[in-house]
C-alpha angles and dihedrals in degrees: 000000000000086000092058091049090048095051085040096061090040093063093041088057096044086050096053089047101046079052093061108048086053095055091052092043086054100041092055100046095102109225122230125285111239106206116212113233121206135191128247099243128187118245141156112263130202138178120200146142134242116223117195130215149077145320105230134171108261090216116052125150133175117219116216134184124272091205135042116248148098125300098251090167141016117186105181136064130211113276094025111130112227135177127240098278095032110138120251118173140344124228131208111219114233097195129208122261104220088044100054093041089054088045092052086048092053094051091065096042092060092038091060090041088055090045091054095041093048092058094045086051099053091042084053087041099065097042088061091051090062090046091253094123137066111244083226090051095051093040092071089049083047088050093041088050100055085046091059093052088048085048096058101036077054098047086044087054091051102052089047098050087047093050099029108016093241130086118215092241083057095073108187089350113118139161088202087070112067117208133184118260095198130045099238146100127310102240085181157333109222094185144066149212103284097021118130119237133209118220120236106254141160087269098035133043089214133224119313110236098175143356114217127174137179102250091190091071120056138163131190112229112192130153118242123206118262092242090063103035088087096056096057131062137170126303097029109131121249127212109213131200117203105210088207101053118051138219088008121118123193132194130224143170117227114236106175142057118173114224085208120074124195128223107245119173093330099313127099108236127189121212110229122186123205127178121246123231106220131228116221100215097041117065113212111206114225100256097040112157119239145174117203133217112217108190111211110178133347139210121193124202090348119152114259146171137187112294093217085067090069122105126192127216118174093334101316119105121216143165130223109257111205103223093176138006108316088341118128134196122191111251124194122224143198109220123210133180116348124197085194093265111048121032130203117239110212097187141343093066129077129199096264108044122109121225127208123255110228098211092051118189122232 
């Protein structure tokens, strides 16, 4: 008994050895790789470039005040449209000290020197009138007389546009009032009631009342890299994408190349403007956000495959061409125009062929 349970347990322990052996066997034989085949298809190809940047009025322009003083009154708000005139602001003149004080003084000057030449003229006067003087003589007391007057209604103007901002020859003129200078929109108003403003002069810019810009007008102005700038010119079309507005699409022409390119990042970038066709029922904001489609060349109905099909030797590109089952023969191609994902194949395939897949499934 003991004999049977000993031979027993031999063959138990040579079977699960022997299957052993047998599932690892199995388990490392490698099955067969089953390459993916794929047909050359027609499309359309087209290369282009995308050029990033923003939709902004061509014409902007800042107003700025043509006196120092402090905001009294501000009479427009951001996005209200204005014609060129329109009034803006009005500023209170904070005058200088030393001027005013030299303009008063001057006032009086000219007012004792009229009243000095008046009573020289008249006593002249009088004495041409009885044929005593000469009509040459009384004709410099008569000059000196009228310059006296100019001299005080100048010296009259100065002291109040020290003091107000306005002459009395001026009539309704004023540089304390600031008017637009453009019909357009109002982009902001930087400035408020009791802020103090800088003129515009030859050492400042000044202080910037209002910002104002012609929204029928706009341009895209974007930058374009330096290894595509050589593939556009003026007058292509551009498509634009507004990332603001959605599902819009608006055309432009480009208008603009600079000669100059700037450094970015390491890259040389060139600054390129195209003017926006508008659309009559969709308001574009001036700082809009766009990308820009350039097309740069364009294929229709070519014969194409995936790019990604493609394989390179010493400079020749080729695919892998099944001639039987699973059997592949190496096939040169001429390569055409590429959009980055399909290419078009110019000669070496035909309609009906089937390219291997590189990354073949098992």
């Amino acid at each position: 008994m003991k004999t049977f349970f000993r031979i027993l347990l031999i063959f138990v322990v040579i079977g699960v050895f022997g299957g052993t052996i047998f599932y690892l066997y199995g388990k490392s034989k490698q099955k067969p790789v089953v390459y993916e085949t794929v047909t050359p298809f027609y499309a359309d190809i087209v290369k282009k470039t995308v050029a990033t940047g923003k939709v902004v009025p061509r014409q902007e322009i800042d107003i700025k005040p043509q006196v120092s003083g402090i905001i009294e009154q501000v009479y427009v708000e951001p996005g209200q449209k204005i014609k060129s005139g329109d009034l803006i602001a009005r500023v209170k003149i904070i005058p200088n000290m030393l001027n005013l004080a030299n303009a008063e003084s001057r006032v009086k000057r000219a007012e004792i020197s009229l009243e000095d030449t008046r009573r020289a003229f008249h006593r002249q006067k009088d004495l041409f009138e009885k044929g005593v003087v000469a009509e040459a003589d009384f004709q410099q007391y008569e000059i000196q007389y009228l310059n006296a007057l100019e001299e005080l209604q100048a010296a009259e103007n100065n002291l109040q546009l020290i003091r107000d901002g306005v002459a009395l020859s001026q009539g309704d003129v004023s540089n304390t009032l600031i008017r637009s200078t453009i019909s357009g929109m109002i982009l902001s108003v930087p400035v408020e009631v009791g802020n103090s403003v800088i003129e515009t002069n030859n050492f400042n810019e000044g202080t910037t009342i209002a910002t104002i810009a012609d929204m029928n007008e706009m341009i895209f102005k974007g930058k374009v890299d330096e290894s595509e700038v050589g593939n556009i010119h003026e007058g292509m079309n551009l498509h634009l994408t507004i990332g603001a507005i959605d599902n819009i699409q608006f055309s432009a022409r480009l208008e603009h190349i600079s000669p100059r390119g700037v450094e970015e990042s390491g890259a040389v970038l060139f600054e390129i403007r195209a003017a926006v066709s508008l659309k009559d029922d969709v308001f574009i904001r001036a700082g809009y956000s766009a990308n820009a489609d350039i097309v740069l060349d364009s294929r229709e109905g070519v014969l194409s495959v995936k790019e990604s099909l493609l394989l390179f030797e010493n400079g020749s590109a080729y695919v892998e061409v099944e001639t039987s089952p699973q059997v592949f023969e190496r096939r040169d191609i001429n390569p055409g125009l590429s959009d980055g994902l399909n290419i078009e194949v110019l000669s070496g395939l035909e309609p009906e062929d089937r390219i291997k897949v590189q990354n073949g499934k098992s």
